[in-house]
C-alpha positions as CSV (number, residue, x, y, z in Angstrom):
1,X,84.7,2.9,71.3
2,X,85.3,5.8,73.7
3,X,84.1,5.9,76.7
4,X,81.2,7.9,77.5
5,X,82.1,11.1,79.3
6,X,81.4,10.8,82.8
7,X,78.3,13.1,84.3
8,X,79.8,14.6,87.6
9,X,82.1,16.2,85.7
10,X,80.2,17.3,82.3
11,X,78.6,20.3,82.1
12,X,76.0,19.4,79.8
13,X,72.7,18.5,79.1
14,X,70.3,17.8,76.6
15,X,69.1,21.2,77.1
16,X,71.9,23.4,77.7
17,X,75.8,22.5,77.8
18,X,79.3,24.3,78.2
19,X,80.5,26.0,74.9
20,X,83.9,23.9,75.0
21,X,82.2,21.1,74.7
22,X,80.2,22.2,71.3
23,X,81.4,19.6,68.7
24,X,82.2,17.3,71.8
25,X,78.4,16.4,73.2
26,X,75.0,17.4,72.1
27,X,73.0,20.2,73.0
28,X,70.3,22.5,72.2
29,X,72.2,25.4,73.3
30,X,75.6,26.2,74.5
31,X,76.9,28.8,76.9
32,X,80.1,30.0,78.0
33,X,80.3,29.8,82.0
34,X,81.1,32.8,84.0
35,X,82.9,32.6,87.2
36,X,82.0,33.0,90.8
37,X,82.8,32.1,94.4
38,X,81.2,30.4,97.0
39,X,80.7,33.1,99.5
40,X,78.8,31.2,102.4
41,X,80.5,28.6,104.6
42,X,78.9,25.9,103.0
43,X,77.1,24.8,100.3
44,X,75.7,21.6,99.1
45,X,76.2,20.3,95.4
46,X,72.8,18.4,94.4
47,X,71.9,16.4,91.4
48,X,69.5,17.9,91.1
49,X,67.8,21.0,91.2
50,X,65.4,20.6,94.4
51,X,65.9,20.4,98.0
52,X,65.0,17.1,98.5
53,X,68.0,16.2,96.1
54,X,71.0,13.9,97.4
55,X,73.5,16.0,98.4
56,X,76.5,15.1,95.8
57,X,79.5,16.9,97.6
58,X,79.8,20.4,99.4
59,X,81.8,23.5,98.6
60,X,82.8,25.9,100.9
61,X,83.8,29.4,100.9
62,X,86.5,30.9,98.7
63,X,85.5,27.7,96.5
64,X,85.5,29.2,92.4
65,X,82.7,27.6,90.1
66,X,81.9,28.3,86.7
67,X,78.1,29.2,86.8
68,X,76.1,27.8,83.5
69,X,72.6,28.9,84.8
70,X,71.0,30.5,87.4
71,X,67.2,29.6,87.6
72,X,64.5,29.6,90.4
73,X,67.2,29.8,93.1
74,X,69.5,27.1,91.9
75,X,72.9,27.5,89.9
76,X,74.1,25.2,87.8
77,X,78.0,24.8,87.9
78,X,81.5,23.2,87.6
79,X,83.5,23.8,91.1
80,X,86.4,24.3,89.9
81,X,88.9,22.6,92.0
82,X,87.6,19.0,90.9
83,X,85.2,19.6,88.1
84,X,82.3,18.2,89.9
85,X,79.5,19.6,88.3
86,X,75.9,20.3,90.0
87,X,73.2,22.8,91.5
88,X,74.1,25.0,94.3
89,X,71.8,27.2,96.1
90,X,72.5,30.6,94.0
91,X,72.4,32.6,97.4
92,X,75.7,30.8,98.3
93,X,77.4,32.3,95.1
94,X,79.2,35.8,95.0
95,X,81.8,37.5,92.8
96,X,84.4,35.8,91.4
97,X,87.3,38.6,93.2
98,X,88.9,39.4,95.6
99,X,90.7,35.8,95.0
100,X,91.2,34.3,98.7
101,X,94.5,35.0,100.7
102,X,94.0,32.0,103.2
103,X,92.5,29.3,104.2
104,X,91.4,28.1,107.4
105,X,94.0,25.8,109.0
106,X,91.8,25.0,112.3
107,X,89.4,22.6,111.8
108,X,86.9,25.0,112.2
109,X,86.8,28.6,113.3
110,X,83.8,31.3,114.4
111,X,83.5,34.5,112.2
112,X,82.7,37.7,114.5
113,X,81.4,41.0,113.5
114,X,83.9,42.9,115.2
115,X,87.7,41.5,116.4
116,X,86.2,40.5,119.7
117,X,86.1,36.9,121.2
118,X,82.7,37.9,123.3
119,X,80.7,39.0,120.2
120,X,78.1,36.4,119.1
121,X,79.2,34.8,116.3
122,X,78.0,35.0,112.7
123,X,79.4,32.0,111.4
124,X,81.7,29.4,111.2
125,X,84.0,28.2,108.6
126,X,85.7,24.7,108.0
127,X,89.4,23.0,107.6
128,X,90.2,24.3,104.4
129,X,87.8,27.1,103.1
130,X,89.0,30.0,102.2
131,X,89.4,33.9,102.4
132,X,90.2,37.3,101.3
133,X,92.1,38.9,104.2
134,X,91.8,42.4,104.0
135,X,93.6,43.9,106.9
136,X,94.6,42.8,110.2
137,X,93.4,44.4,113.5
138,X,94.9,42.7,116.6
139,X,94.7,38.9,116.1
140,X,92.1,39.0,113.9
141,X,91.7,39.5,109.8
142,X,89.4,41.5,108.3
143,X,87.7,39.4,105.5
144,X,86.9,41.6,102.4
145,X,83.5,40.2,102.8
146,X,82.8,41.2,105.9
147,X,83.1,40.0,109.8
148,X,86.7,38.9,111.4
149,X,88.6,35.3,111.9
150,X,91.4,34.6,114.5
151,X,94.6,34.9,112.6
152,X,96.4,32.3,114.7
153,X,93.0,29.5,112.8
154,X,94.4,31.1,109.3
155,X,97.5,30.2,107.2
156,X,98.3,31.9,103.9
157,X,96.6,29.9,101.1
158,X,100.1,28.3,99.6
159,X,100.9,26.8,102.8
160,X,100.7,23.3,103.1
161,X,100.3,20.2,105.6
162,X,102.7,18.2,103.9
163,X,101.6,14.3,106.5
164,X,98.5,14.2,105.1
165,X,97.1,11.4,107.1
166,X,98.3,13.7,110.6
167,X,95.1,15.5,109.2
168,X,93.1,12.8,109.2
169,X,93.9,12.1,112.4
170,X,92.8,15.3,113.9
171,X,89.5,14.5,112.3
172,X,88.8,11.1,114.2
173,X,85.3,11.8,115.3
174,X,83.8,13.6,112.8
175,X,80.4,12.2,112.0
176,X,79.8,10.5,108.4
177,X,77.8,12.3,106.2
178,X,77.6,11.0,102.4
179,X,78.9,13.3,100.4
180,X,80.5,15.4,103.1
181,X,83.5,17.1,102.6
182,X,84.0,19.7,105.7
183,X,84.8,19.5,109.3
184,X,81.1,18.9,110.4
185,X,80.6,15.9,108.5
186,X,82.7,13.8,105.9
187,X,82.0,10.8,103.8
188,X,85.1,8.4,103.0
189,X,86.3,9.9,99.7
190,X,85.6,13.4,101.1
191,X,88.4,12.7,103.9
192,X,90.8,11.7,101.3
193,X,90.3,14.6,99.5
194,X,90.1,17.0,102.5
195,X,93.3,15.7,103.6
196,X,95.3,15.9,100.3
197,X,93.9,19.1,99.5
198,X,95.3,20.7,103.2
199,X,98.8,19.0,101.8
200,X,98.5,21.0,98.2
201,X,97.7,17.6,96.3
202,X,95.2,17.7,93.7
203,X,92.9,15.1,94.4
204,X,89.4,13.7,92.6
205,X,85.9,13.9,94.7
206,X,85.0,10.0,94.5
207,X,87.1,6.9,95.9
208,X,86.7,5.5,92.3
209,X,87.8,8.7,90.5
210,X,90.8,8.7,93.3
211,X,91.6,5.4,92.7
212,X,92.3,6.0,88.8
213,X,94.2,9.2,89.3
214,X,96.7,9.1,92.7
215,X,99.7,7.3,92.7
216,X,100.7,3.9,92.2
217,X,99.2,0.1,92.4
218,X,101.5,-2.0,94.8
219,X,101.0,-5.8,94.5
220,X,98.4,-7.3,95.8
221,X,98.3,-8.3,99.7
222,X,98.0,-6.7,103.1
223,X,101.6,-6.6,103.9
224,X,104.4,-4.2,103.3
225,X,102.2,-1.0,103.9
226,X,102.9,2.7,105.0
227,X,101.9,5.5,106.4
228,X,99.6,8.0,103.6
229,X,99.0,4.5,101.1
230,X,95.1,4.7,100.1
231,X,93.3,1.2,100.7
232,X,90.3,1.1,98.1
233,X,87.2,-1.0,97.9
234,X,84.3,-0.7,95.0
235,X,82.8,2.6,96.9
236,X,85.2,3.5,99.9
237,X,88.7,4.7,100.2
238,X,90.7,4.9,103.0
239,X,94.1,6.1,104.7
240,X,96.9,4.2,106.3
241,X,98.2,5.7,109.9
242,X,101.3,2.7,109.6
243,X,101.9,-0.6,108.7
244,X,98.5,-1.9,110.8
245,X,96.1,0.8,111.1
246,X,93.7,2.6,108.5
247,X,91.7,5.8,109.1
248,X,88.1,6.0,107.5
249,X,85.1,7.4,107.1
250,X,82.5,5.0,107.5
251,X,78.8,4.3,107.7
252,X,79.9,1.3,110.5
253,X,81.2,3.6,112.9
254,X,79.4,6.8,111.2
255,X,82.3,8.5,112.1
256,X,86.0,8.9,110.8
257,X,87.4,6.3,113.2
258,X,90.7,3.9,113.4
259,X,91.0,0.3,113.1
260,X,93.1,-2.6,112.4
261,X,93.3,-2.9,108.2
262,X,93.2,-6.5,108.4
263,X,89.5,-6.4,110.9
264,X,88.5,-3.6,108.4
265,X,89.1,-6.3,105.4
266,X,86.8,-9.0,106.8
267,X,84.2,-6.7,108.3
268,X,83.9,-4.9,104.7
269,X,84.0,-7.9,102.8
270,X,81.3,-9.6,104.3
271,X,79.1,-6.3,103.5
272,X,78.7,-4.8,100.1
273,X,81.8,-3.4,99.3
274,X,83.5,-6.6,99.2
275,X,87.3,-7.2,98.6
276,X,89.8,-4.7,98.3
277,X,90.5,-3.8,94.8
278,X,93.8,-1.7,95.5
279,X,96.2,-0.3,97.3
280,X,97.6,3.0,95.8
281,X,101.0,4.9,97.2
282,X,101.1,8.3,96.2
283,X,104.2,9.9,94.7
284,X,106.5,12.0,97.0
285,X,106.3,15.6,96.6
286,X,108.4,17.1,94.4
């Protein structure tokens, strides 16, 4: 027997599901999505369709969803980038175009209304989200959607950070937050995926949707390890630095933090994550 399709990333419901999937899964109606961008710095993907929802993961600007409803103030989508699939607050949604030109390379930077460091900022954007530059005045650009970023915080969207775990390490210190993904907060699985998505790897939301899709099993055992192998638990992921030392997000620390792998081994496996249950190197790019 098949297995069931997995819910965080199905668009569908008993009530209303994504027209390829007509044939696939039942629904009373089906609807093709229409696309859109995340327009706000941040946005939080929930369950559900209420405030009080869990927060599920986050997307940030330039982020494209497919939108299969909008209804009292929610929007019900597939981000694209992962196929996670939840309700966003529909005032964080805009056009689908202009397509972003760059990212944010910093890990974080202010947006000004005017190119002018002593302007109050309007915003701020995380590692990683993404923009339409429109022109450049000074050392600033002008996003197409209004207010100005410091070029020298920007790189073109196709460039890469190919030592993925020197990303992680500028983010030692950023608080947990479960289901975190940006530069204010980050869960374990969100720093993975941060991190691989700065080096232009594709990578899953979840540590056990990461698990099944990057690289390769080595044997079992602590020793032997590199730098960038992913140690996984039942529930957490995390990054080696070198041989010794793994970078996490953790609820322990409640911070991305560094330790010994074999201290993190007995501490986790005497909580509720128990034993590891692999260690995954990823292919070299290409």
């Amino acid at each position: 027997m098949p297995d069931a399709p997995d819910p965080r990333l199905t668009p569908a419901r008993p009530d209303l599901a994504d027209l390829r999937l007509k044939g696939i899964v039942a629904a009373e109606r089906y609807v093709a999505g229409e696309p859109a961008r995340v327009v706000v710095p941040a946005a939080p993907l929930r369950r559900a369709p209420r405030l009080e929802a869990g927060l599920e993961t986050e997307a940030v600007m330039g982020d494209a969803v497919t939108v299969f409803e909008i209804r009292h103030g929610f929007a019900w989508v597939q981000i694209v980038r992962d196929g996670y699939v939840g309700y966003l607050p529909e005032a964080a949604l805009g056009p689908a175009d202009p397509a972003p030109t760059h990212r944010v390379a910093s890990l974080r930077t202010f947006v000004y209304p005017a190119p002018d460091l002593k302007r109050p900022h309007v915003a701020h954007l995380s590692l990683g989200a993404a923009f339409a530059a429109q022109v450049q005045e000074g050392e600033y650009w002008q996003l197409a959607g209004g207010g100005f970023v410091f070029a020298g915080h920007a790189a073109p969207l196709g460039a890469v950070e190919p030592d993925f775990a020197a990303t992680a390490e500028r983010l030692v210190g950023t608080p947990y937050l479960w289901g975190g993904r940006t530069s204010l907060g980050l869960d374990c699985s969100g720093l993975v995926q941060l991190c691989l998505q700065m080096a232009g790897r594709a990578c899953p939301r979840d540590a056990d949707q990461q698990e099944r899709a990057l690289g390769n099993a080595l044997p079992p055992g602590l020793d032997g390890l590199r730098r960038g192998d992913l140690v996984f638990w039942k529930g957490h992921v995390g990054l080696m630095l070198d041989a010794d030392r793994l970078i996490h997000a953790n609820g322990h620390h409640m911070a991305v933090a560094v330790e010994p792998l074999r201290e993190a081994v007995e501490r986790i496996a005497a909580k509720s994550f128990g034993a590891v249950t692999s260690i995954r190197r990823l292919d070299p790019v290409a």
